[in-house]
C-alpha positions as CSV (number, residue, x, y, z in Angstrom):
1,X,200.8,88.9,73.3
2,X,199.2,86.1,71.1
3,X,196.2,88.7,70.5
4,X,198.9,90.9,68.5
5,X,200.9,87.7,66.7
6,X,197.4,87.1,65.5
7,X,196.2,89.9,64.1
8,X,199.7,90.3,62.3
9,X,199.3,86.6,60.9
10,X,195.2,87.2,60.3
11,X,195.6,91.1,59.1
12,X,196.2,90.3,54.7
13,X,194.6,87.0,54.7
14,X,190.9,87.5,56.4
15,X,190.8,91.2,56.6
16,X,191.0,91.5,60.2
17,X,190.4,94.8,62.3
18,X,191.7,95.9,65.3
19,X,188.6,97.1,67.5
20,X,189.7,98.4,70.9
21,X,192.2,95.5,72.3
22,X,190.4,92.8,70.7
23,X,191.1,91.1,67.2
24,X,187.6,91.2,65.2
25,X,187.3,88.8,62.0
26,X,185.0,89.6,59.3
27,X,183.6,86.2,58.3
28,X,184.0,85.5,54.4
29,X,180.6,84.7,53.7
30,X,180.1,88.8,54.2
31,X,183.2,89.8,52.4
32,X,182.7,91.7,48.7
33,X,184.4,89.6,46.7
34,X,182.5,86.4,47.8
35,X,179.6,88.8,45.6
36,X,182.4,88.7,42.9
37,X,183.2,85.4,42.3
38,X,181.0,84.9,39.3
39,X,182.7,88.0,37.7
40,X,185.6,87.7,36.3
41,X,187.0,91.1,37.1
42,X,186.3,91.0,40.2
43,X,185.7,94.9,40.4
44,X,189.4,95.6,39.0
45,X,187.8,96.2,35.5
46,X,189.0,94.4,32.3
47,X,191.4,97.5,30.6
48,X,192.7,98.4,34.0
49,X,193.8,94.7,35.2
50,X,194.7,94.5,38.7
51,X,198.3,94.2,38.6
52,X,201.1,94.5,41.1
53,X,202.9,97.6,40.3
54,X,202.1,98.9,37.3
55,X,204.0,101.9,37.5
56,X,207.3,100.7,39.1
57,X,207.7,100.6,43.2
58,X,208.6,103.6,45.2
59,X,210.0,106.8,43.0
60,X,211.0,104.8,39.6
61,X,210.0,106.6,36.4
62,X,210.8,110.0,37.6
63,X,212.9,111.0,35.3
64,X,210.7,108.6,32.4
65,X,206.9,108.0,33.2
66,X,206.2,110.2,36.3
67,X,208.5,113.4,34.6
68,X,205.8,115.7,34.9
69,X,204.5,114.4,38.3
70,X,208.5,115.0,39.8
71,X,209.2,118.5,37.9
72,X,205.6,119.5,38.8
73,X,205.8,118.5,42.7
74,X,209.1,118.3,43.5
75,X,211.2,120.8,41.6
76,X,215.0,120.1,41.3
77,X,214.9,116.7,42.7
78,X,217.2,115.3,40.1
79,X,220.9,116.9,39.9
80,X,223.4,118.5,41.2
81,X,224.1,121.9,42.6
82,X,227.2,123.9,43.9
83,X,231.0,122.9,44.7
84,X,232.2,119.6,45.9
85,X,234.3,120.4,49.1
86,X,237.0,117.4,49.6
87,X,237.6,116.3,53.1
88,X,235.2,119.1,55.0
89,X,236.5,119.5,58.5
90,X,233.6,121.2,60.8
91,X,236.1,123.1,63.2
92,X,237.1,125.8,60.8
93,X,233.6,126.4,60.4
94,X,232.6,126.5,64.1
95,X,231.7,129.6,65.0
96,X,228.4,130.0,67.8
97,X,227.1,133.4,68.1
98,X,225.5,135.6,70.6
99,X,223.9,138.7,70.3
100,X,224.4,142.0,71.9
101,X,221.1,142.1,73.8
102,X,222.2,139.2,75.9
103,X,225.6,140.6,76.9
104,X,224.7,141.8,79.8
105,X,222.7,138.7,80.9
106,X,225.9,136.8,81.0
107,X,227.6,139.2,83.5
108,X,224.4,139.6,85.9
109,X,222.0,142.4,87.4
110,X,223.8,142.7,90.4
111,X,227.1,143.0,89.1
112,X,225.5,145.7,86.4
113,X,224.4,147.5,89.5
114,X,227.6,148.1,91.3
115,X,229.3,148.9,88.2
116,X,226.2,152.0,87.4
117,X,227.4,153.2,91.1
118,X,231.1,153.4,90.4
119,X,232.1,156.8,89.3
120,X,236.1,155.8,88.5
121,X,235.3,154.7,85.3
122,X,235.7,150.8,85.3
123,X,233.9,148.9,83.2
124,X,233.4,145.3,83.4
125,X,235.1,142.9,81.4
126,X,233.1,140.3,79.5
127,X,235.1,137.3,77.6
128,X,232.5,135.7,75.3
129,X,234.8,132.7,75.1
130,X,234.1,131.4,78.4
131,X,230.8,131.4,77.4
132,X,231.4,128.8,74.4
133,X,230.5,131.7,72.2
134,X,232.8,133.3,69.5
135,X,231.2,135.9,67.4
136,X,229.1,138.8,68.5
137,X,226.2,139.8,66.1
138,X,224.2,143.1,66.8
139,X,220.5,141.9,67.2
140,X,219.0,144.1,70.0
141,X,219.3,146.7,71.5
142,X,222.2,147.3,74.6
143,X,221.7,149.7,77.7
144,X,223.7,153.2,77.3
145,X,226.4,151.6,80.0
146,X,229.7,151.3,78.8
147,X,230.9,147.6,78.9
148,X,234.2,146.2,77.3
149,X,233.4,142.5,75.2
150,X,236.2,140.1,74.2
151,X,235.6,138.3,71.7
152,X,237.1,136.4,68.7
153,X,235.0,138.5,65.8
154,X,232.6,141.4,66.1
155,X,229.8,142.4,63.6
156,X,230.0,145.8,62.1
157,X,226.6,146.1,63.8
158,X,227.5,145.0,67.2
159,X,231.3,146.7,67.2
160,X,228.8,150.3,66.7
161,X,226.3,149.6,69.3
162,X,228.9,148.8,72.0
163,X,231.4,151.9,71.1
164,X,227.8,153.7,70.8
165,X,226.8,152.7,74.6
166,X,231.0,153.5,75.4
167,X,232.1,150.1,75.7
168,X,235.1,148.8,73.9
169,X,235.5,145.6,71.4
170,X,238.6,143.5,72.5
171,X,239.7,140.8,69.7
172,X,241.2,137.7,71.3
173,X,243.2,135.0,69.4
């Protein structure tokens, strides 16, 4: 749009203003430093100066001028902290988790049904795995029906609360 292309080109040089879609130019006879010509300050005062960057561009000087600005605002920017680990592979470290209070949401309502009715003892069989999830945690609580989980590792918390409800933990490879 030519409106945009010139308020881009018109925005630094005339002080333009964006007022709805329309470009608005304030006309320099009513700008403040037409007032300031005579002056030679031009408002910037004479200790001051109005220079470009006085104090460096973006974060330099924060470990020199603007120390106690960084160490005040932004503790422990600057340094290093723990063990370098060479050539980190993520799949050792994958390891996505579910917790015990959604066991049971996996297998379903009506399968937890017909298993409550069966008075032979068989529990149903829940593999984690299949679920893309390898560890068990023990946030929750889990009905007092005994269910048997496979998984690949088992809280300490979770391994209790299913042998507490009479379910088994079965480690898988």
């Amino acid at each position: 749009c030519a409106d945009h292309q010139r308020y881009r080109d018109h925005s630094r040089a005339y002080g333009a203003c964006r007022y709805g879609h329309q470009l608005v130019l304030m006309p320099t006879r009513l700008k403040k430093h037409r007032k300031e010509r005579g002056g030679i300050h031009c408002g910037n005062g004479r200790i001051g100066k109005h220079r470009k960057h006085e104090s460096g561009r973006g974060n330099a000087g924060g470990q020199h001028m603007h120390r106690i600005a960084f160490d005040k605002y932004h503790p422990g920017y600057f340094g290093k902290v723990g063990m370098r680990h060479f050539h980190y592979k993520k799949n050792p470290y994958h390891m996505p988790t579910v917790n015990i209070d959604q066991l049971w949401n996996m297998i379903g309502a009506d399968q937890r049904k017909e298993y409550m009715k069966k008075t032979d003892g068989t529990v149903p069989l829940l593999d984690v795995t299949q679920f893309g999830f390898f560890k068990v945690l023990g946030k929750g609580k889990i009905p007092k029906q005994p269910i048997a989980v496979k998984a690949k590792f088992f809280s300490k918390q979770a391994e209790e609360k299913i042998k507490l409800a009479g379910g088994a933990c079965l480690l898988t490879a």
